[in-house]
Backbone as CSV, one residue per row, in Angstrom:
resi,resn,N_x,N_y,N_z,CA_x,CA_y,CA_z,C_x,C_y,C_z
1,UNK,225.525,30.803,-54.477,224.720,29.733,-53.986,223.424,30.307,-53.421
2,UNK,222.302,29.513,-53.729,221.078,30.643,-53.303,220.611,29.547,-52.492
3,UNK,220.232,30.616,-50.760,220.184,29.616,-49.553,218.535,29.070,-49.568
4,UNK,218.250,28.125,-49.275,216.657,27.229,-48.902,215.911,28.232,-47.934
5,UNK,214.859,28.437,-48.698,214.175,29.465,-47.385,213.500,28.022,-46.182
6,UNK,213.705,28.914,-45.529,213.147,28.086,-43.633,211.551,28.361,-43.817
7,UNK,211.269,27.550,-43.303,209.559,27.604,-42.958,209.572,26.701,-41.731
8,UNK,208.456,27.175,-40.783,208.309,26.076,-39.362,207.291,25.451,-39.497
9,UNK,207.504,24.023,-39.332,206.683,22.884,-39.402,205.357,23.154,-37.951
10,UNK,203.785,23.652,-38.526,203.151,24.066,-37.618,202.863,22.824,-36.346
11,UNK,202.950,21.341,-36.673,202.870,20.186,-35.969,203.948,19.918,-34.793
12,UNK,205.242,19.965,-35.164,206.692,20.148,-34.042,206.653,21.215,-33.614
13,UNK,206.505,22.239,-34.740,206.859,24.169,-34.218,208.664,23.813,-34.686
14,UNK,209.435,22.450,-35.527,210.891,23.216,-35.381,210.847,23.737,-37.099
15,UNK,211.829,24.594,-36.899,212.443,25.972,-38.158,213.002,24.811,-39.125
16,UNK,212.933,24.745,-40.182,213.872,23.516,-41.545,213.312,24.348,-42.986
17,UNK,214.077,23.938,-43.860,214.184,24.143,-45.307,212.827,23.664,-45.601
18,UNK,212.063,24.044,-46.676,210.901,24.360,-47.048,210.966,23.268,-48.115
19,UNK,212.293,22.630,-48.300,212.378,21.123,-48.972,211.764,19.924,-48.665
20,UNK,212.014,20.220,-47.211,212.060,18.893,-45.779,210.535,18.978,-46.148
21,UNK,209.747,19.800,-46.046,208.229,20.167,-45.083,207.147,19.636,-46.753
22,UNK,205.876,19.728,-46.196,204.970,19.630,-47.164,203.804,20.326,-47.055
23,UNK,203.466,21.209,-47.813,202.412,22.199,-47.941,201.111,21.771,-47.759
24,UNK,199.918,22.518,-47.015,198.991,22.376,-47.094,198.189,24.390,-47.362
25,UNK,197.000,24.096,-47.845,196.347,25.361,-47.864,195.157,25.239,-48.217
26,UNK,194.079,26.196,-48.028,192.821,26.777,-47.751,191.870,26.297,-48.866
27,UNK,190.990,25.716,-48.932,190.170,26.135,-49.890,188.480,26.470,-49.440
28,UNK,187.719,27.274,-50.392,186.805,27.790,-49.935,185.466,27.020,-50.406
29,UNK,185.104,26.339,-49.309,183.501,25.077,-49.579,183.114,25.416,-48.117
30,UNK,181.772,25.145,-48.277,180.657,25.894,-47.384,180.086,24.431,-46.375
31,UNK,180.069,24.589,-45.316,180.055,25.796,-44.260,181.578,26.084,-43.823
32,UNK,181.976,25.440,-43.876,183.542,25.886,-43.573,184.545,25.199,-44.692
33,UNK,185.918,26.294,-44.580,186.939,26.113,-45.495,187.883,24.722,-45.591
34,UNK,188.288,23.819,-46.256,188.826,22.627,-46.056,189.937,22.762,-46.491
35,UNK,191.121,22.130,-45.788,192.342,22.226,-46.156,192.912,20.830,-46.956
36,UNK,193.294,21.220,-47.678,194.275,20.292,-48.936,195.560,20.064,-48.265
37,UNK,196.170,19.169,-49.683,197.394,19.037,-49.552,197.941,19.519,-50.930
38,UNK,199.227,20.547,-50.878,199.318,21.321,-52.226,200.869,20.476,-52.460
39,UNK,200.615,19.100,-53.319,201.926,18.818,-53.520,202.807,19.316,-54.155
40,UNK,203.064,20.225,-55.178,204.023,21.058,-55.831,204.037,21.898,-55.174
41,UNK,203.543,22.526,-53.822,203.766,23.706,-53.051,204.234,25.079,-53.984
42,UNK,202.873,24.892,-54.955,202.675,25.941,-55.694,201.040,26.789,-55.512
43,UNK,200.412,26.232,-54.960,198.807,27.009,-55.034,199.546,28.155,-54.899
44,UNK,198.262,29.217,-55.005,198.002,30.481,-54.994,197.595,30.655,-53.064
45,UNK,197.915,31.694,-52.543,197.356,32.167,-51.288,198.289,31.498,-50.153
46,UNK,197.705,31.488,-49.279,198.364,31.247,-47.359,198.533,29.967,-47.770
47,UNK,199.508,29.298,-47.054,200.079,27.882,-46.933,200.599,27.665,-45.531
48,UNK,199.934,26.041,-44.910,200.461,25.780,-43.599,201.807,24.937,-43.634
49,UNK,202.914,24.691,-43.174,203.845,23.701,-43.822,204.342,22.712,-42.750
50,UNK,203.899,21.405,-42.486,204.169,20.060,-42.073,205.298,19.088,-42.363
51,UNK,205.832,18.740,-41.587,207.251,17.173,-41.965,206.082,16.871,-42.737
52,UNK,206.427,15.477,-43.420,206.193,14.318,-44.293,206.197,13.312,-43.718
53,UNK,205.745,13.615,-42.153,205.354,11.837,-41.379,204.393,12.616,-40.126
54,UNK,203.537,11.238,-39.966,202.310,10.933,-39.772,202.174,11.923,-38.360
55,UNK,203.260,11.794,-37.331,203.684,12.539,-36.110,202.951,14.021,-36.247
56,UNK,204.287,15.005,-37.009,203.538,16.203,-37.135,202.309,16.462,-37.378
57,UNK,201.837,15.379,-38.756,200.043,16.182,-39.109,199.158,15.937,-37.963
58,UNK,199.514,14.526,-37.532,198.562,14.663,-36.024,198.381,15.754,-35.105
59,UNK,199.742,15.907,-34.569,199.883,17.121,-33.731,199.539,18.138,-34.243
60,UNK,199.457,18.735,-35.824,198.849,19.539,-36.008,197.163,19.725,-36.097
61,UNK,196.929,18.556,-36.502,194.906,18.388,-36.202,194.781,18.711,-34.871
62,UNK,195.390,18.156,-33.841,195.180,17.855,-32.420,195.223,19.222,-31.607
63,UNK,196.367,19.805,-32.361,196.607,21.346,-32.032,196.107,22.103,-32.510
64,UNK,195.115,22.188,-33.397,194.263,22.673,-34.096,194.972,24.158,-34.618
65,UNK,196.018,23.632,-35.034,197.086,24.770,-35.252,196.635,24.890,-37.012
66,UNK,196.212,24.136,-38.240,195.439,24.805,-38.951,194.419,26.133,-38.528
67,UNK,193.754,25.895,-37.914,192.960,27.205,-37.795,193.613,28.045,-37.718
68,UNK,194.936,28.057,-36.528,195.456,29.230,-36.248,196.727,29.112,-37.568
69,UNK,197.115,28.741,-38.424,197.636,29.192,-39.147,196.983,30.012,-40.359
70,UNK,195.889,29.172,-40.771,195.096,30.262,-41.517,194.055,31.278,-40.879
71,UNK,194.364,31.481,-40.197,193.590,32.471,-39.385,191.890,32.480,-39.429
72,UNK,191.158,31.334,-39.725,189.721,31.119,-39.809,189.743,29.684,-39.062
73,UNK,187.952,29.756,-39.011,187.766,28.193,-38.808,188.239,27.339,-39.906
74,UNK,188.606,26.416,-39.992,188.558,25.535,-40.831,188.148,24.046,-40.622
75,UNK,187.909,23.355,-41.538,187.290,21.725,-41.580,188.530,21.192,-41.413
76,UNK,189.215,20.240,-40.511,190.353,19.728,-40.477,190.509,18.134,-40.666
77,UNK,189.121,17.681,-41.108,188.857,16.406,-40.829,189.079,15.605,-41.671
78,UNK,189.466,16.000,-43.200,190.285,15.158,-44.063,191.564,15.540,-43.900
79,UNK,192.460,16.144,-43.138,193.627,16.071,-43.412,194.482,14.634,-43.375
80,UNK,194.159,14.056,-42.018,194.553,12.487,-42.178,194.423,11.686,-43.442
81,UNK,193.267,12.071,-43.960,192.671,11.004,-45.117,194.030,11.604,-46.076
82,UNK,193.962,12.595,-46.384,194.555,13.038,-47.677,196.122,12.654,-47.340
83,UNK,196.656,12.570,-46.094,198.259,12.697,-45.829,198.592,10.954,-46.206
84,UNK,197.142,9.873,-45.576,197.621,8.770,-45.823,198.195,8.474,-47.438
85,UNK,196.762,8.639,-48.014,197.144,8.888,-49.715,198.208,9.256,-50.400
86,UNK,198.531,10.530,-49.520,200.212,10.909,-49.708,200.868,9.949,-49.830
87,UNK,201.275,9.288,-48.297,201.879,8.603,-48.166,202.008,7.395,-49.062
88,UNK,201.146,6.636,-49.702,200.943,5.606,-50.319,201.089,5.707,-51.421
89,UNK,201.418,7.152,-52.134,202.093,7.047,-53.488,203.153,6.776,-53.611
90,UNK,204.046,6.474,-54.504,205.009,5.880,-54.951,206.087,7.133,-54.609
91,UNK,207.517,6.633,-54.066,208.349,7.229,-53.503,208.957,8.142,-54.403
92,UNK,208.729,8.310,-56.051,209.346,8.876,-56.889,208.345,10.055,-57.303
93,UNK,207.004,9.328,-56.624,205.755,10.915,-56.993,205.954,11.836,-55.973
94,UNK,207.028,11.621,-54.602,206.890,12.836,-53.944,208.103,13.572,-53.735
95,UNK,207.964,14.804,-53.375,209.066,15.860,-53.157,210.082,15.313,-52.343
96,UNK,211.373,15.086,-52.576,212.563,14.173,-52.054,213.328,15.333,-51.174
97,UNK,213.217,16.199,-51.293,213.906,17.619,-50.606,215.481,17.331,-51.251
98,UNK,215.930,16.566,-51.924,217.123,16.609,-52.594,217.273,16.894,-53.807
99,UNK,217.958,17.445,-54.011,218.737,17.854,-55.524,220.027,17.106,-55.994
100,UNK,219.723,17.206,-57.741,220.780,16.566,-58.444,221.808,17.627,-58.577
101,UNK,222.994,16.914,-57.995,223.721,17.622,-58.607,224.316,18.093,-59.684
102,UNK,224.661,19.659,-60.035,224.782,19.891,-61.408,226.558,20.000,-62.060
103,UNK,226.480,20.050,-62.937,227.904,19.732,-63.492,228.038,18.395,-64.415
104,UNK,229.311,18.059,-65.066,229.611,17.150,-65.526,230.672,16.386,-64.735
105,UNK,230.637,15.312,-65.234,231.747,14.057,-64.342,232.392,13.312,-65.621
106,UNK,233.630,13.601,-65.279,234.522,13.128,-66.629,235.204,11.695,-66.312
């Protein structure tokens, strides 16, 4: 059985499966770097990782705990915009943190 790696949600600060959480990371536009939202939590480079409700990303703007996760200034000021959008896609476009189970059923 291969175990869920842990990542800490930078908005709460609590430790959970990297299923639960939703990626954000860096990109480079001038004068400062703007952070995305990486829904396949596949980009390339540093990644910050957030729950999937509105609570944490606040606390993380507020805590300005982007910066300190990517270790630069960063633009933090679309993150709201982009999380609502999240939110408002359809419940089957986002990462469910569950798995099908595998096998057959006779």
């Amino acid at each position: 059985m291969k175990l869920h790696q842990q990542r800490t949600c930078i908005g709460c600060r609590t430790s959970t499966s990297r299923n639960d959480l939703i990626r954000w990371v860096l990109t480079e536009q001038a004068p400062l770097p703007a952070v995305l939202l990486d829904v396949g939590a596949s980009a390339s480079g540093r990644g910050a990782w957030t729950h999937g409700i509105e609570k944490c990303v606040r606390q993380a703007v507020q805590r300005r705990a982007f910066s300190r996760a990517f270790k630069s200034a960063v633009n933090a000021d679309t993150v709201l915009e982009q999380f609502t959008a999240y939110e408002d896609r359809p419940v089957s476009g986002r990462p469910s943190g569950k798995h099908d189970e595998s096998g057959s059923e006779i």
